[in-house]
C-alpha positions in Angstrom: 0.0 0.0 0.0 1.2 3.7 -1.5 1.8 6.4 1.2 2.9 9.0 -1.8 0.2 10.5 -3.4 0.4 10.7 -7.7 2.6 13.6 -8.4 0.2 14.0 -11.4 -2.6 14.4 -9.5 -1.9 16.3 -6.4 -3.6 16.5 -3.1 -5.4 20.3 -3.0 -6.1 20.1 0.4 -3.9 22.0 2.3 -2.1 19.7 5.0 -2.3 21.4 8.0 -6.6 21.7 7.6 -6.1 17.1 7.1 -5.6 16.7 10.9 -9.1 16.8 12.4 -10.6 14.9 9.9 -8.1 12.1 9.6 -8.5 11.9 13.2 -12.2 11.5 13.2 -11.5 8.6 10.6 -8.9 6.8 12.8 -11.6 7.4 15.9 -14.7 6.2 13.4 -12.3 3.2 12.2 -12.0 1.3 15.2 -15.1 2.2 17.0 -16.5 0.2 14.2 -14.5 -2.8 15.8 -14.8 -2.3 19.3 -18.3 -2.0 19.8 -18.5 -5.6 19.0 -15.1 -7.7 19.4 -14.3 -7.6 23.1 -18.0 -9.2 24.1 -19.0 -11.4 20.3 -17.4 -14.4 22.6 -20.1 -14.0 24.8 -23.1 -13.8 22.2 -21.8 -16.3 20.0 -21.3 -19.0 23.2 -23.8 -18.4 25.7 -27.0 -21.1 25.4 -30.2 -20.1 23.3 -32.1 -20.0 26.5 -29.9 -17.1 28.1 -30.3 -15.2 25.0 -26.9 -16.8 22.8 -26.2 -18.5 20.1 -24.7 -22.0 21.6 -21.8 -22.5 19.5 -18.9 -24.4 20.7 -15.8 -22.4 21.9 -14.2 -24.7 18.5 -16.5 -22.8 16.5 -16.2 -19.7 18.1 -12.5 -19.5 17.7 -13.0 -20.4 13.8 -15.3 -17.5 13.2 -13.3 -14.8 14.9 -10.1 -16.3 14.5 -10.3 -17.7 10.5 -12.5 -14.5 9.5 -9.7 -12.1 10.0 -6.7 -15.0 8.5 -8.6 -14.9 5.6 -8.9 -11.0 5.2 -5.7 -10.4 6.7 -3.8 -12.1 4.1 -6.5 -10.7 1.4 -6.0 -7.7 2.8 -2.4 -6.2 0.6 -4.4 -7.5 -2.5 -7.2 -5.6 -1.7 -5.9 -2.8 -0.3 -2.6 -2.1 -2.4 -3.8 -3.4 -5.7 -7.5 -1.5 -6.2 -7.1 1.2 -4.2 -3.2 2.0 -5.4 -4.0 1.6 -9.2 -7.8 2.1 -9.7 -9.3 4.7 -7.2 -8.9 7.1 -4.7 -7.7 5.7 -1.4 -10.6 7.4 0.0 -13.3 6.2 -2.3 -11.5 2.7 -1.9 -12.0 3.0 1.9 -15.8 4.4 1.6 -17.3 1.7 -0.6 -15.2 -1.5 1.8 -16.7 0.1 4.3 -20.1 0.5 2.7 -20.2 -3.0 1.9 -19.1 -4.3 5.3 -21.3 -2.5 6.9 -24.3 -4.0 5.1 -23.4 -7.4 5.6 -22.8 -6.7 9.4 -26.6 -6.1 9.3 -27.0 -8.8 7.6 -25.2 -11.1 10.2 -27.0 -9.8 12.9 -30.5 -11.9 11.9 -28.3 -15.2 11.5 -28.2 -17.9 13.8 -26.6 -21.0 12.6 -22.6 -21.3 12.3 -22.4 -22.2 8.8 -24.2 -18.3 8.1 -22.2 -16.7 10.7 -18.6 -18.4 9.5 -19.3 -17.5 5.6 -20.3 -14.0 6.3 -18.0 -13.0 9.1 -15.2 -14.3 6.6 -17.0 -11.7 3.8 -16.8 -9.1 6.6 -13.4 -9.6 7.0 -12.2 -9.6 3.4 -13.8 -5.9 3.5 -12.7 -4.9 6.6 -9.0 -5.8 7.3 -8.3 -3.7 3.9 -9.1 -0.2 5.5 -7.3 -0.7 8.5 -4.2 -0.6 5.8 -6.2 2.5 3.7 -6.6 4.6 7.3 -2.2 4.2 7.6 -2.0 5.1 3.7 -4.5 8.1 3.7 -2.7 9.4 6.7 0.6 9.6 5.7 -0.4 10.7 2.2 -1.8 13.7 4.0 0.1 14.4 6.9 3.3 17.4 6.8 5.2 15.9 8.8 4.2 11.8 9.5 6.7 10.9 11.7 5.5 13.6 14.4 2.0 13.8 13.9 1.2 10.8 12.9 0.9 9.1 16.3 -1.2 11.4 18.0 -4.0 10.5 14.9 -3.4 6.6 15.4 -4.2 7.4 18.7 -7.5 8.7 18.1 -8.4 5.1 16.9 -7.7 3.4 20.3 -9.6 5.9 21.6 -12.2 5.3 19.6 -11.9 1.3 20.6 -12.6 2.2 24.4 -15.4 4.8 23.6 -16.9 2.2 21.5 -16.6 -1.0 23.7 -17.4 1.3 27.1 -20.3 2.9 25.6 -22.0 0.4 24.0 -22.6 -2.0 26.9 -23.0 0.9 30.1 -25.5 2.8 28.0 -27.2 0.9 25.1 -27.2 -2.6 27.4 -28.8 -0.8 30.7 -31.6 1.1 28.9 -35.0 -0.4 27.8 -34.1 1.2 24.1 -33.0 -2.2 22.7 -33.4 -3.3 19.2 -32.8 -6.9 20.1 -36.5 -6.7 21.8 -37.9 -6.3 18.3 -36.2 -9.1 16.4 -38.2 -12.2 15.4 -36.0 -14.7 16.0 -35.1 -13.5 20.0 -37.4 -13.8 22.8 -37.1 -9.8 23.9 -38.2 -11.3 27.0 -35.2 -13.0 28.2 -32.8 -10.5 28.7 -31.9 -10.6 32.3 -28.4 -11.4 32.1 -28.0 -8.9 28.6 -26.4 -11.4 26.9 -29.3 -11.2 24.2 -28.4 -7.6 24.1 -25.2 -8.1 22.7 -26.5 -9.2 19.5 -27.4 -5.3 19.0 -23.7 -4.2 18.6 -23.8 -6.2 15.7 -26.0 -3.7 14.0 -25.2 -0.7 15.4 -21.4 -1.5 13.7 -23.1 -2.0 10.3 -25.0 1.0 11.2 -22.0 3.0 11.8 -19.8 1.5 8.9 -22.1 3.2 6.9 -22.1 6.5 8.3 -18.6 6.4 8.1 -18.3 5.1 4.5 -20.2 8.3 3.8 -17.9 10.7 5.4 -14.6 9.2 4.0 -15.8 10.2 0.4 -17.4 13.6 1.8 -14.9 14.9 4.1 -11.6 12.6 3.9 -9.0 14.0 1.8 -9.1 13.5 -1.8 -6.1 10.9 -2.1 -5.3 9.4 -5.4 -3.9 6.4 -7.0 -0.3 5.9 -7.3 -0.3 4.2 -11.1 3.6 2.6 -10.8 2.5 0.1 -8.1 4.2 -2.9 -7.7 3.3 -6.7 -9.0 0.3 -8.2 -6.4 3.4 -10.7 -5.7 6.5 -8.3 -5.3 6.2 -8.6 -1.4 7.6 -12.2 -2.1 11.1 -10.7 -2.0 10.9 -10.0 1.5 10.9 -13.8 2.0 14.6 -12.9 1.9 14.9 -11.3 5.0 14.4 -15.1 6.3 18.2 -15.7 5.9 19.0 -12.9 8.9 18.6 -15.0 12.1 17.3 -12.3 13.9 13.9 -11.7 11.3 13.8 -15.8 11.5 13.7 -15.5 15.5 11.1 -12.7 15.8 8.6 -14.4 13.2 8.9 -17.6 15.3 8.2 -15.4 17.9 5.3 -13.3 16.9 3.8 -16.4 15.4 3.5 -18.4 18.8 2.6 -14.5 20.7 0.1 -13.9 18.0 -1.6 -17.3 18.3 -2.0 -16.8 22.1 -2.8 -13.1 21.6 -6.1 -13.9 19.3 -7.0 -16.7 21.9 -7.2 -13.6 24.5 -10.4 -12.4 22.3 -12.0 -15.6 22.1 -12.0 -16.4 25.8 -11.7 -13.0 27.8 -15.2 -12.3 27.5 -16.6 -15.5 28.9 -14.5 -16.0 31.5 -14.7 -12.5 32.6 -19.0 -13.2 33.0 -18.6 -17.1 33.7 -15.8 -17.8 36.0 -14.4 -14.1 37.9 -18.2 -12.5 38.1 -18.7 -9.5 36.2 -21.7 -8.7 34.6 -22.2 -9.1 30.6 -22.4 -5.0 30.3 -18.9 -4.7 32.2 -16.8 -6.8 30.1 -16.3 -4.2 27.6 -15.2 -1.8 30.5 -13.1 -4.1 31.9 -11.4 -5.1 28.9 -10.7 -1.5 27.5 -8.6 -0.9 30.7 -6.2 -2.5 28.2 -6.6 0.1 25.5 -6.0 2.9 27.9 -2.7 1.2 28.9 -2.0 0.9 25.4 -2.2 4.3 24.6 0.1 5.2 27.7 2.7 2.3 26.7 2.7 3.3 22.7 3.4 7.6 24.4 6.7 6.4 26.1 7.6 2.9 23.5 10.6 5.4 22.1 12.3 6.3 25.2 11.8 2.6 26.3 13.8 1.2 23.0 16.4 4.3 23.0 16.9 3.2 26.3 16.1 -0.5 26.7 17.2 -1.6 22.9 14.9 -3.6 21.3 15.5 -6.7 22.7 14.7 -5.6 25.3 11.3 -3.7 24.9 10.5 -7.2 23.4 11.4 -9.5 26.3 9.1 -6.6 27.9 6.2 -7.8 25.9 6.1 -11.3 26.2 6.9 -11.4 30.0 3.8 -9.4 30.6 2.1 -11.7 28.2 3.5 -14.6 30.8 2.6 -12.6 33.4 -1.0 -11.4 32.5 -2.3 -14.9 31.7 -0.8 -16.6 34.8 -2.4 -13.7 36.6 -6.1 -14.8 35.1 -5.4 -18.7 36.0 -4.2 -17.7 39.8 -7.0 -15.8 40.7 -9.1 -18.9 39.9 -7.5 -20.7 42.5 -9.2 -18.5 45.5 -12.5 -19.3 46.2 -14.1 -16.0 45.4 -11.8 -14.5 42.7 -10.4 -11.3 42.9 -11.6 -8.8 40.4 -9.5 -6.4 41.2 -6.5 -8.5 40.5 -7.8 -9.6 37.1 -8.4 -5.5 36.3 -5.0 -5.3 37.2 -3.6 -7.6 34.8 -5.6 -5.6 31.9 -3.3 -3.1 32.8 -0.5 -5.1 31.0 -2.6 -5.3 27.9 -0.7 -2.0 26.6 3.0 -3.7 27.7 1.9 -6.5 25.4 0.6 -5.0 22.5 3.3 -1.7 22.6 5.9 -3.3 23.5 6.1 -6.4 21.5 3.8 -6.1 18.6 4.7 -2.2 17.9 8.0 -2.9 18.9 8.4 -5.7 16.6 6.9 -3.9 13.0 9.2 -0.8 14.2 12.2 -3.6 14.4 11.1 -4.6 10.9 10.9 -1.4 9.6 14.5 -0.2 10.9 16.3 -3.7 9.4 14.8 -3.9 6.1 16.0 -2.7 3.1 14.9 0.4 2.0 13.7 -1.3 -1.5 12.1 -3.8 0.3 10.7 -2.2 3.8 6.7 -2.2 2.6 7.2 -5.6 1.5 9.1 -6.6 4.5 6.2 -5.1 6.9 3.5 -7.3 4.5 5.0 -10.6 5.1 5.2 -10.0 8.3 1.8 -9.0 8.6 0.2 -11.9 7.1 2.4 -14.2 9.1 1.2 -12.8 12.6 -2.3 -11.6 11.3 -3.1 -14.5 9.1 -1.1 -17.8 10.1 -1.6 -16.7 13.6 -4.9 -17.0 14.1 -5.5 -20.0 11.9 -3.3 -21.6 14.3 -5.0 -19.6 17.5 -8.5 -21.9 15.8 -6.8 -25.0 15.9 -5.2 -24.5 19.4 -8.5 -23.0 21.0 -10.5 -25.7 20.5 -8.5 -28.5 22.7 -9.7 -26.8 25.5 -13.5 -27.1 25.3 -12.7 -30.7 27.1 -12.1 -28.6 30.3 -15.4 -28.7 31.9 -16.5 -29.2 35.7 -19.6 -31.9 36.3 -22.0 -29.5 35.7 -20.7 -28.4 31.9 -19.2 -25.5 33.2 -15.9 -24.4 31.2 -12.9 -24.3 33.6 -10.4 -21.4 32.5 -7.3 -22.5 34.7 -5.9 -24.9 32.0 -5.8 -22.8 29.3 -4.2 -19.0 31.1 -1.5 -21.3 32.3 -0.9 -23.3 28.5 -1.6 -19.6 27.7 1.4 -18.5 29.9 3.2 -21.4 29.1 3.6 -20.7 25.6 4.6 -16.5 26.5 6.9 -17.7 28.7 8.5 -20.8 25.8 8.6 -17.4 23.7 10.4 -15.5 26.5 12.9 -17.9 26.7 13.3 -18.5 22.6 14.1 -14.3 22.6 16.7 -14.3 25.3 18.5 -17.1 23.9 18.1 -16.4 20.0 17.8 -13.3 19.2 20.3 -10.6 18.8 18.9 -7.1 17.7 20.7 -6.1 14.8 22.2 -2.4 13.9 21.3 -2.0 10.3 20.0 -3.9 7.1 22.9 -5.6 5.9 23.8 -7.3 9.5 22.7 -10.5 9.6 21.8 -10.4 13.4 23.6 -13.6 14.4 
């Protein structure tokens, strides 16, 4: 994906005016995601009598985890191919987004697996290309990138946390529900919300299509770069795989991205089911995460001008170890501690700044110049596409875990969960040697 504007075709708008705007996108783009992703796990497996769907945690770990493999890896097709050679990034952005947000309606009347797998992989094919379009537009429209880009990114996390607090504290504890005037849900049985849920599906379609509408009105006009490369030029990047220290760090992220997707199919459940919190907290709770995000993603340079980056990336995956062992231990008591578990949301922002940023800004820094977009790609599509296509596999083994009532038990899986961060901990420290420019091979 382009971040140069056609020198052909210029963009009029002045620069400094792009700011707000680009930051209402970054705000709009996420808040499309995270009025529905932190709680779908609860919706998706809670019975039909409480107001669910009853699918297995197998199946719910193969429609949110396959979905976005699928339109991860379409997504650099989608994304840098139409947009970059046929329209305006913009336009590109606004009709994905049009689309997706019609078939989120759609998905919120369905009820069986087989509609909700087909059309949440659909969703994701249109989705997961904009996220790539927001980076693009921004960069082709910002002065000076490297400064002010982060402040607009930021916008987008906090877009996430209004999103996923909002929805549940104010839509899931007033008596204005849609869900009460669907055919196929008894309005009636709403007392634990989880029926409720089923709304944030359509309110995301809803707003996907508000926002498709201003990207082509307001966004700035941003068009197509026509010397774009072949759909398959990223395949030189592959090379990159004879420096030990890019082998070592896509090992890594691999196993961390596996157990990272596994946090969104089972955080939401086992917040409601096994520590206590109501259904319309677990968005709350879970955005504590975000916040820390935002604070960890603030300070990540000084941490790597200071720490290196083997370092700032041991940071991540211990707090991955950490967190998860932090969810299974509080099982252990008989009344588990909820302030403990909001605690260990905290290191949420340790896990995603530190190690995920820290790792495409490692990327970015030993990649050749010719080759740093492709570079970024592959590595992409390794942790957002093989990733969680493993994370689908790997989730479903612990459905098995169940007390003598049918009750899941969680204790097994944070501690495999902590297991595996810690496995990854100990590959880094060994293995991996942060190197000082492209041509060092890091060994």
């Amino acid at each position: 994906m382009s971040n140069v504007t056609d020198p052909a075709t210029p963009n009029l708008t002045p620069n400094r005016s792009a700011g707000a705007r680009l930051g209402v996108m970054m705000f709009l783009q996420y808040a499309v995601w995270g009025v529905w992703l932190p709680v779908m796990a609860n919706y998706l497996g809670a019975a039909v009598d409480k107001g669910g769907l009853g699918f297995t945690g197998a199946q719910i770990g193969w429609i949110l985890g396959l979905a976005g493999a699928i339109g991860a890896i379409a997504a650099p097709f989608i994304a840098g191919q139409v947009a970059d050679r046929y329209l305006n990034a913009e336009r590109a952005l606004g009709w994905l987004l049009l689309l997706g947000g019609v078939v989120k309606i759609i998905l919120a009347y369905q009820t069986s697996y087989m509609a909700w797998m087909g059309l949440s992989i659909l969703y994701s094919v249109l989705y997961m290309p904009t996220l790539a379009l927001t980076n693009s537009i921004a960069f082709a429209n910002l002065d000076d990138p490297e400064r002010k880009f982060p402040p607009v990114r930021a916008l987008g996390t906090i877009g996430w946390i209004v999103a996923s607090v909002a929805f549940p504290v104010i839509w899931m504890k007033t008596d204005v529900q849609l869900v009460r005037y669907w055919p196929f849900i008894d309005g009636t049985n709403i007392e634990n919300g989880t029926a409720l849920i089923a709304d944030a599906v359509m309110i995301s379609g809803i707003l996907s299509i508000g926002y498709a509408f201003f990207c082509v009105d307001m966004l700035p006009k941003t068009p197509p770069k026509k010397d774009v490369a072949h759909p398959l030029a990223f395949a030189e990047a592959f090379s990159l795989f004879r420096r030990i220290d890019f082998t070592v760090l896509t090992l890594v992220a691999l196993l961390i991205s596996m157990i990272h997707q596994c946090y969104f199919f089972r955080t939401g459940p086992y917040l409601e089911n096994a520590i206590g919190f109501a259904v319309s907290d677990v968005g709350p709770v879970m955005a504590i995460g975000q916040v820390s995000e935002i604070l960890v993603l603030a300070v990540l340079g000084l941490f790597i001008k200071r720490l290196g980056y083997k370092w700032v990336l041991l940071l991540g995956t211990i707090s991955y170890v950490l967190r998860y062992g932090l969810f299974a231990y509080v099982l252990s008591a008989e009344i588990p501690s909820k302030a403990v578990v909001q605690a260990a949301m905290v290191l949420h922002g340790f896990n995603y700044g530190c190690f995920f940023a820290g790792a495409f800004l490692y990327v970015e820094k030993v990649a050749p110049q010719n080759i740093r977009h492709s570079a970024q790609t592959v590595f992409g599509i390794i942790i957002l596409g093989m990733g969680p296509v493993l994370a689908g596999f790997y989730n479903q083994y612990f459905d098995r875990f169940k007390d003598a009532a049918g009750a899941q038990q969680y204790n097994q899986f944070w501690y495999t969960q902590s297991a595996i961060a810690l496995v990854s901990t100990l590959i880094l420290l060994a293995m991996f040697r942060a190197s000082a420019k492209p041509d060092d091979p890091g060994d």
